[in-house]
NUNU-478107 format. One line per 3 residues: their letters; for each residue z, y negated, x of C-alpha. Coordinates in nm, 4 decimals. Example, Ala and Ser with C-alpha at 12.3 -4.5 7.8 and 13.67 -1.06 7.14 Angstrom:
2
as	0.7800/0.4500/1.2300; 0.7140/0.1060/1.3670
***
This chain:
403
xxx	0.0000/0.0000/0.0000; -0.0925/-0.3400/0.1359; 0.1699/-0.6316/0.1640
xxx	0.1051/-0.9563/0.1080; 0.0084/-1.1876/0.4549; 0.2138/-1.4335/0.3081
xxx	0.5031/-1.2332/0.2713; 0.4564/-1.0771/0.6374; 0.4655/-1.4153/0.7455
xxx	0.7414/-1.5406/0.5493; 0.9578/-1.2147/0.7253; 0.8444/-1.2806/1.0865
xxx	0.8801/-1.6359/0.9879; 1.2747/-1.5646/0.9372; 1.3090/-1.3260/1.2671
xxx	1.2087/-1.6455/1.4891; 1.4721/-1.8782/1.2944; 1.7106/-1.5952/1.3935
xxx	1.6520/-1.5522/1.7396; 1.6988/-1.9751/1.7623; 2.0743/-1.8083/1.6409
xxx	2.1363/-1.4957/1.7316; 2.4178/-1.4310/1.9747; 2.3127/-1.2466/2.3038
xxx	2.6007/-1.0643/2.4802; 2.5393/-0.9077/2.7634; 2.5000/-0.5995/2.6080
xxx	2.2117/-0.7625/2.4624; 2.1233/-0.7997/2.1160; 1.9095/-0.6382/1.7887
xxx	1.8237/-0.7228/1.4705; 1.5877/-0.6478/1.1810; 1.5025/-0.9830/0.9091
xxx	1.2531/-0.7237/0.7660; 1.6147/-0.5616/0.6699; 1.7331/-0.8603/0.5413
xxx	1.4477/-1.0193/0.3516; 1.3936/-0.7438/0.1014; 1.7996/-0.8302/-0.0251
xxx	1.7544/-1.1901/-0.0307; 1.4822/-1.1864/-0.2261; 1.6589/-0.9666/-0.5053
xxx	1.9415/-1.1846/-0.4559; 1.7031/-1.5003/-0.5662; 1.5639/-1.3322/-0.7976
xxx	1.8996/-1.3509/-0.9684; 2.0309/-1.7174/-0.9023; 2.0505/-2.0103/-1.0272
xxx	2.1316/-2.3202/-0.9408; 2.1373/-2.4418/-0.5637; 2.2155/-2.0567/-0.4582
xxx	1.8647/-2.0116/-0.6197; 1.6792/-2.2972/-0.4187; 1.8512/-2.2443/-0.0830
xxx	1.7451/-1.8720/-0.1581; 1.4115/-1.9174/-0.2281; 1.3569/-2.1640/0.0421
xxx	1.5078/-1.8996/0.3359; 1.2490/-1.6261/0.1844; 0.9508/-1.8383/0.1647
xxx	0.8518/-1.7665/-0.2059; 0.9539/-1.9000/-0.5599; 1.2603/-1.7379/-0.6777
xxx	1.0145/-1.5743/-1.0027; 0.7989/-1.4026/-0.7592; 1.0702/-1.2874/-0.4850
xxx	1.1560/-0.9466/-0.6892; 0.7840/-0.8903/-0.6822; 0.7414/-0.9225/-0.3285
xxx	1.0625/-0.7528/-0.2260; 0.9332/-0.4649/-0.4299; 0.5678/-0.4849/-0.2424
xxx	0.7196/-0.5071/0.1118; 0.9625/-0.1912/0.0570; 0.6813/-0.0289/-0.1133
xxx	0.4363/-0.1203/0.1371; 0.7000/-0.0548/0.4623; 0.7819/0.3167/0.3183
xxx	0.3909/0.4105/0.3294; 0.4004/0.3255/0.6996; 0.4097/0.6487/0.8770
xxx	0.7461/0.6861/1.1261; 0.9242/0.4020/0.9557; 1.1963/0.5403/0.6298
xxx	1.2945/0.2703/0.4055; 1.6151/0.2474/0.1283; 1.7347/0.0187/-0.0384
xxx	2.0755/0.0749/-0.2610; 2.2696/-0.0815/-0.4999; 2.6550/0.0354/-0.6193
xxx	2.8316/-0.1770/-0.8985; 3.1779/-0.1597/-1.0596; 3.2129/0.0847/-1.3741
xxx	3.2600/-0.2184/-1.5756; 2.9761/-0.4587/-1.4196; 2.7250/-0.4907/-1.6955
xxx	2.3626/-0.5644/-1.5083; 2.0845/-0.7212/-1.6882; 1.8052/-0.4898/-1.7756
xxx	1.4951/-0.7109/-1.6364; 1.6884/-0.7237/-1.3037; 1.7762/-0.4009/-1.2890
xxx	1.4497/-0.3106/-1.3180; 1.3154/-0.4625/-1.0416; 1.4971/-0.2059/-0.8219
xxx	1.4256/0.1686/-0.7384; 1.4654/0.3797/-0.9865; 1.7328/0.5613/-0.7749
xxx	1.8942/0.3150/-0.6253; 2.2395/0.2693/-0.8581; 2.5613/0.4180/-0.7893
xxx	2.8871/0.3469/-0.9160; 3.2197/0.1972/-0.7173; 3.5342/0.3604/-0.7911
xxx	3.7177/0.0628/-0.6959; 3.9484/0.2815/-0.4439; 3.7850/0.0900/-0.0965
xxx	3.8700/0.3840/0.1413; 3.6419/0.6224/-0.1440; 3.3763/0.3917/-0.2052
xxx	3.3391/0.3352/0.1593; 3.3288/0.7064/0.2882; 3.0457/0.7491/0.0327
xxx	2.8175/0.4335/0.1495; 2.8766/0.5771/0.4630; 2.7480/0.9099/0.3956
xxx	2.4091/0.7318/0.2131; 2.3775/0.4947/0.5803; 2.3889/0.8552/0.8016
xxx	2.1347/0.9928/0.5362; 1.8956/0.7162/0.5605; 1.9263/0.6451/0.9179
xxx	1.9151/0.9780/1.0344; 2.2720/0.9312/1.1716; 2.1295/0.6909/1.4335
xxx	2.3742/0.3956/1.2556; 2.6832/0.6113/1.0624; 2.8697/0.3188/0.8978
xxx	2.7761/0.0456/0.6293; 2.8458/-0.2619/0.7785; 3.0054/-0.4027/0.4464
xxx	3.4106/-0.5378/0.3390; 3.5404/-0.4057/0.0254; 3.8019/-0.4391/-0.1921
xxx	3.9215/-0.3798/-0.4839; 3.7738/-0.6888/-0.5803; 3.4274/-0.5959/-0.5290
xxx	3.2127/-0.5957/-0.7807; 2.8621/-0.4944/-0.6320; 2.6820/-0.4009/-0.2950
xxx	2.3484/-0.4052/-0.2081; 2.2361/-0.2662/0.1105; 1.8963/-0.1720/0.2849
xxx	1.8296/0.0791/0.5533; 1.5346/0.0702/0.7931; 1.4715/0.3576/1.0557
xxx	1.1788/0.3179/1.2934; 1.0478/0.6175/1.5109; 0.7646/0.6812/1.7165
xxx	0.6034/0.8206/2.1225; 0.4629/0.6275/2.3296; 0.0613/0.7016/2.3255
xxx	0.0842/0.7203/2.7307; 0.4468/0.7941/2.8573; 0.6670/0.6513/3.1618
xxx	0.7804/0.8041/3.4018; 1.1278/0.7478/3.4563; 1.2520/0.6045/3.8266
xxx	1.5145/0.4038/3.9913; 1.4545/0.0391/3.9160; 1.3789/-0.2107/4.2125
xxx	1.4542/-0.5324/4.1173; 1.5627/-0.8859/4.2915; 1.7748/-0.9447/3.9528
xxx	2.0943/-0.9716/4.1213; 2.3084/-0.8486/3.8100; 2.0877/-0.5406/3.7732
xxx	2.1464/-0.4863/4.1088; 2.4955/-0.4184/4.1035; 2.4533/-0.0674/3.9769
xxx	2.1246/0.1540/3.9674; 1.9094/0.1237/3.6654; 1.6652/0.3498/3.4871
xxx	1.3183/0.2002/3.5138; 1.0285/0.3626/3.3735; 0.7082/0.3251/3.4890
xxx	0.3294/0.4270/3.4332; -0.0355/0.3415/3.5465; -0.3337/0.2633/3.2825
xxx	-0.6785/0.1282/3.3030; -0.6810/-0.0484/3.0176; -0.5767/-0.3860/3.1157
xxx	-0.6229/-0.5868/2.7831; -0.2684/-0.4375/2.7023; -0.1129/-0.6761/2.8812
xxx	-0.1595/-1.0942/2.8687; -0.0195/-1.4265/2.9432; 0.0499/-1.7055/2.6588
xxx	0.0924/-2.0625/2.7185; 0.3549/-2.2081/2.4771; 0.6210/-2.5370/2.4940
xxx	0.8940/-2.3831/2.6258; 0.6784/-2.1985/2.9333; 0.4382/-1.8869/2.9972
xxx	0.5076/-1.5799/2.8164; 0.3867/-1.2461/2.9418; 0.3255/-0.9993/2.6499
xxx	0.2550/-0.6222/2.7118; 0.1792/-0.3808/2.4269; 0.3412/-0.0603/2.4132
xxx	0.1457/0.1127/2.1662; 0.3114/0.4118/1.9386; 0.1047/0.7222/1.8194
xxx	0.1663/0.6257/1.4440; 0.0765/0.2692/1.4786; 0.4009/0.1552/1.5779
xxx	0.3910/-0.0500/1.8861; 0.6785/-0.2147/2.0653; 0.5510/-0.5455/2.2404
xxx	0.7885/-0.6875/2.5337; 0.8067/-1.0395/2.6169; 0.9215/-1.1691/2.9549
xxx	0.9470/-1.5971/2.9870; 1.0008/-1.8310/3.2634; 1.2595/-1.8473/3.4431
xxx	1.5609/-2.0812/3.2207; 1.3459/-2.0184/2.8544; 1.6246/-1.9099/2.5574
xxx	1.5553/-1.5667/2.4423; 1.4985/-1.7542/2.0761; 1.2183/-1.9306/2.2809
xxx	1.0552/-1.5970/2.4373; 1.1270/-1.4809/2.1018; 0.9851/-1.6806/1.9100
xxx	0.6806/-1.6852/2.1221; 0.5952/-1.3685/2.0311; 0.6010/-1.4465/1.6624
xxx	0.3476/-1.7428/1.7201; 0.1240/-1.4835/1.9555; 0.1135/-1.2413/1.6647
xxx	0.0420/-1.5534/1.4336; -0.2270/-1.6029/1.6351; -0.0579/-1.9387/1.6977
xxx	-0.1430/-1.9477/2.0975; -0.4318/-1.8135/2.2803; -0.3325/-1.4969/2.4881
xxx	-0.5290/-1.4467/2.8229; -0.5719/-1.0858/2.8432; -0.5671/-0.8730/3.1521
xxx	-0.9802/-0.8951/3.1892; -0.9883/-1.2283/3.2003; -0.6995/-1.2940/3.4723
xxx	-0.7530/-1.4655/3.7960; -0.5776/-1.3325/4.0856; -0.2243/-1.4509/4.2352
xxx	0.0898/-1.4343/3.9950; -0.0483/-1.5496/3.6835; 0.2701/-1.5327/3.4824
xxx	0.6178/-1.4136/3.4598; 0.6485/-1.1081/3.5983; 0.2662/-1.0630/3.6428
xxx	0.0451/-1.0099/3.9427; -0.3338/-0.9476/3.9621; -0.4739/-0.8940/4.3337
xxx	-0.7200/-0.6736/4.5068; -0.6305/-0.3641/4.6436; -0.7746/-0.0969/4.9143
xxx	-0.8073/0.2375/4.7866; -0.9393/0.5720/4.9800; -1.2012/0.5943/4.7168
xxx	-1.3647/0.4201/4.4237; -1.1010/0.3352/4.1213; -1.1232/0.1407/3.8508
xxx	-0.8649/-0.1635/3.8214; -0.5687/-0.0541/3.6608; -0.2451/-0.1776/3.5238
xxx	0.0466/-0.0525/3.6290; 0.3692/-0.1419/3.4706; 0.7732/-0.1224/3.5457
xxx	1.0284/-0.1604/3.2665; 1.3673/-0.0593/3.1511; 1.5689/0.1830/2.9633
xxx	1.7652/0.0638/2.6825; 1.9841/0.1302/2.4497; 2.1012/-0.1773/2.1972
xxx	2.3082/-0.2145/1.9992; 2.5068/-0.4782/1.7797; 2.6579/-0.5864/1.4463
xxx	2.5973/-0.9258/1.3028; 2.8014/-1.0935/1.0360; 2.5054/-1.2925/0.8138
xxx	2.7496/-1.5679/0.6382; 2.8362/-1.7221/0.9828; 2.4873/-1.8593/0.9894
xxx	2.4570/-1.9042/0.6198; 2.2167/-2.1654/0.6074; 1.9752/-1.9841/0.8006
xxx	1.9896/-1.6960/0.5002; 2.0475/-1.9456/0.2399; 2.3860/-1.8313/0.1086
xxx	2.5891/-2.1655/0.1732; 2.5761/-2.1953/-0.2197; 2.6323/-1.8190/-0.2775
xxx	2.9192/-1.8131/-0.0876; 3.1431/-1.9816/-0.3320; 3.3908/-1.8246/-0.5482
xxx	3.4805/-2.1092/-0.7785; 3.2372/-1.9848/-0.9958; 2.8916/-1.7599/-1.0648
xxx	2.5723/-1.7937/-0.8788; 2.3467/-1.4994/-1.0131; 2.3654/-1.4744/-1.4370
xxx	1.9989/-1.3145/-1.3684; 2.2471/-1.0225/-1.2004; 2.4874/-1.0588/-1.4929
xxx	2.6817/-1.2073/-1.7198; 3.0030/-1.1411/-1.4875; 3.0194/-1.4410/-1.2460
xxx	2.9225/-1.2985/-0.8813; 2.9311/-1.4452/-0.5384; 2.8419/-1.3503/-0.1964
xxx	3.2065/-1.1796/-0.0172; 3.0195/-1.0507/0.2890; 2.6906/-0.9888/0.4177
xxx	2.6710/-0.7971/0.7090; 2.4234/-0.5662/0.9474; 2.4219/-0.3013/1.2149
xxx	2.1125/-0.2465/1.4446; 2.0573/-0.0117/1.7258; 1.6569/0.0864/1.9119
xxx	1.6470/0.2744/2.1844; 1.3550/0.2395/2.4401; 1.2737/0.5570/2.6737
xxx	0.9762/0.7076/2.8382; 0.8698/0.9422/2.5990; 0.9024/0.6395/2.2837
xxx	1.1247/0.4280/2.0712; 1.3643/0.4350/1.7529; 1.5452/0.1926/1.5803
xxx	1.7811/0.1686/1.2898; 1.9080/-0.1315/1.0982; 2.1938/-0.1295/0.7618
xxx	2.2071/-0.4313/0.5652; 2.4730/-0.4626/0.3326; 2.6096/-0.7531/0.0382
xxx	2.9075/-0.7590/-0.1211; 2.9322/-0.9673/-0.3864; 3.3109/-1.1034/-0.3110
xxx	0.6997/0.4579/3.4879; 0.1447/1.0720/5.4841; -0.0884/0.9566/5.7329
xxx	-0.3140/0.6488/5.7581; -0.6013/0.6473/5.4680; -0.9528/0.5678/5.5541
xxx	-0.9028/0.2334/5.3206; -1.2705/0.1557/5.3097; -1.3004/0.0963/4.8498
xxx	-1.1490/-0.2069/4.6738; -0.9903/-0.2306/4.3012; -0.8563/-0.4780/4.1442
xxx	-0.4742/-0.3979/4.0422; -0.2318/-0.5919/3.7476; 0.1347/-0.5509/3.8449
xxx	0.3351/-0.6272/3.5453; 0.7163/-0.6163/3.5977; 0.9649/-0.6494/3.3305
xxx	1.2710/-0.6066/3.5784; 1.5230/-0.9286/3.4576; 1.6425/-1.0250/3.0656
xxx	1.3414/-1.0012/2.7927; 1.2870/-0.9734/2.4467; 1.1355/-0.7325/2.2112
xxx	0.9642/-0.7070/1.9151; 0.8832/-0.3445/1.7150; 0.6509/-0.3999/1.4759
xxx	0.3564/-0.2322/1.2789; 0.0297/-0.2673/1.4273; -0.1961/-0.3316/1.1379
xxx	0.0361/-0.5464/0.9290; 0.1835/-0.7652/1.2472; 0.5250/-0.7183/1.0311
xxx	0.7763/-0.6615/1.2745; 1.0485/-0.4172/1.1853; 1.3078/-0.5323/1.4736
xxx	1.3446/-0.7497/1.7429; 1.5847/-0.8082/2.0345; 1.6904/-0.9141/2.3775
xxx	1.7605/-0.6491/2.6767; 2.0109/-0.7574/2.9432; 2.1621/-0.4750/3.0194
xxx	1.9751/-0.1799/3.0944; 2.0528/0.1969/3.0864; 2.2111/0.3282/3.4079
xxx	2.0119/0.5503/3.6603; 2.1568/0.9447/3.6022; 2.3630/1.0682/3.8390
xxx	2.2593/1.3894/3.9218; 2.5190/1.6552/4.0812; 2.2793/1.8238/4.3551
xxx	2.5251/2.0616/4.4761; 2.4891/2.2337/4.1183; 2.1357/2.2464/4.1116
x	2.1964/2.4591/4.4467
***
């Protein structure tokens, strides 16, 4: 099923805004606004009032067509091979939901609260290991016995690289990933267009596209020296928009022709084509973010207060936000890349040669702090996006037991 462009761009839109935000630890960071979006848009679909407008406005449609769209995106997202979608909903026995709202939701998507936290918890729990595959195994949600309704979404992402790494130690002039050996992974192509150079306001961008066998490509983005990661981030988003011109690998000169990026002639022992070899990382990221301490950026400044109702299109009861919360995780290895993010509401790679041939060789090293963005190939929708700082340590391997 196809989605909408201007829903796609309305999503990536709101993954930029949140990399401007998003707090980078040095574990790194992860996130997923195609998690988000989907809820928010119910969510509008239901206001009134400011919570309605500032909803609206953060999912880049009119409040009467969000439900629509939230339905084509979900629809459209779970007929993408490798990526599972969910999206649930759990009310209070007592919550009375109107029928035209209801509607606009899966057809098995309600359960019931029993309004004991410590029950209602250990079963959203069990639905987040379902959907995820256990890769996330708690909903990142607050009850109490207060709560009248949650909505959550679950997004799992899965797929192998087309042409593996190989994994090796990482050599790197990054002093901090120097401190301790670090898995790199490496491998050699000869198709160069995979890998480019942007121009944008805050500095060069270097993009290289790791492509997945079910059309589920991971694209890493490595800046200049001092750029934000909301700046290399959101770089990407405009280079998928189409928004800057990309010089692919082709059309390079030599020298260092952006971060992290090399082109120069080599001497081989016989006649090669030019190739691109490539270093990277291993990673494994993870983190929780807590959506109402950057409320305006989701719109729920409004929502947020319990004086009185914000969504009679939800029901008659008077709800308001009490938490909005997600957990993220992807994993990047040699053989491919998963990633998981739960969204929930509450509302409350000898001898001297006879060197005599010449190639042309692209060096492109990802081997200090970048960003991330998984996304669908033929859509451009990305699914999750993130910032690596921390990579996965090199194995230690106990020789004397493989004697």
């Amino acid at each position: 099923m196809a989605v909408a462009t201007s829903t796609v761009r309305a999503v990536n839109d709101l993954t930029a805004q949140w990399a401007d935000w998003a707090d980078v630890s040095e574990s790194g960071t992860v996130f997923s606004a195609a998690g988000v979006w989907p809820l928010l848009a119910h969510l509008a679909a239901g206001a009134d009032g400011v919570a309605r407008g500032e909803l609206a406005e953060t999912v880049g449609v009119p409040a009467r067509q969000a439900a629509y769209s939230a339905r084509e995106l979900l629809a459209a997202m779970g007929a993408m091979r490798g990526l599972d979608t969910a999206l649930g909903l759990w009310t209070n026995r007592t919550l009375e939901l109107k029928g035209e709202w209801e509607a606009g939701l899966p057809p098995d998507a309600h359960g019931v609260l029993t309004g004991d936290p410590a029950v209602d918890h250990q079963a959203l729990d069990a639905w987040t290991v379902k959907r995820t595959g256990g890769l996330i195994d708690r909903m990142p949600v607050t009850l109490s016995e207060d709560t009248q309704m949650v909505l959550a979404s679950a997004l799992t992402m899965r797929t192998e690289w087309l042409s593996p790494f190989h994994e090796v130690e990482l050599e790197t002039a990054y002093e901090p990933w120097v401190t301790k050996p670090r898995l790199g992974l490496r491998r050699s192509s000869a198709v160069l267009d995979r890998v480019g150079v942007a121009d944008t306001p805050g500095g060069c961008v270097t993009e290289l596209r790791v492509l997945g066998n079910n059309a589920l490509d991971v694209h890493l983005l490595l800046g200049e020296q001092g750029m934000t990661s909301g700046q290399v981030l959101g770089a990407g988003i405009d280079i998928l928009a189409g928004r800057y011109a990309v010089a692919r690998g082709p059309q390079l000169p030599y020298g260092n022709v952006g971060p992290g990026l090399r082109v120069e002639k080599v001497r081989c022992t016989r006649p090669e084509p030019p190739s691109l070899e490539v270093t990277t990382v291993a990673y494994d990221v993870n983190a929780s973010h807590d959506l109402l301490k950057l409320h305006r950026l989701f719109g729920l400044t409004a929502a947020r207060d319990t004086s009185r109702g914000h969504f009679p299109g939800i029901s008659d009861f008077p709800l308001a936000i009490g938490s909005a919360e997600q957990s993220a995780m992807a994993k990047f290895g040699a053989l491919g890349f998963e990633a998981a993010a739960v969204t929930a509401f509450s509302a409350i790679a000898g001898g001297l040669p006879d060197l005599r041939y010449v190639t042309t060789r692209i060096s492109a090293a990802f081997d200090r702090p970048f960003g991330f963005l998984a996304l669908h190939r033929h859509t451009r929708l990305v699914l999750t996006a993130g910032w690596v700082t921390d990579p996965l340590p090199f194995p230690e391997y106990d020789w004397e037991d493989e004697l």
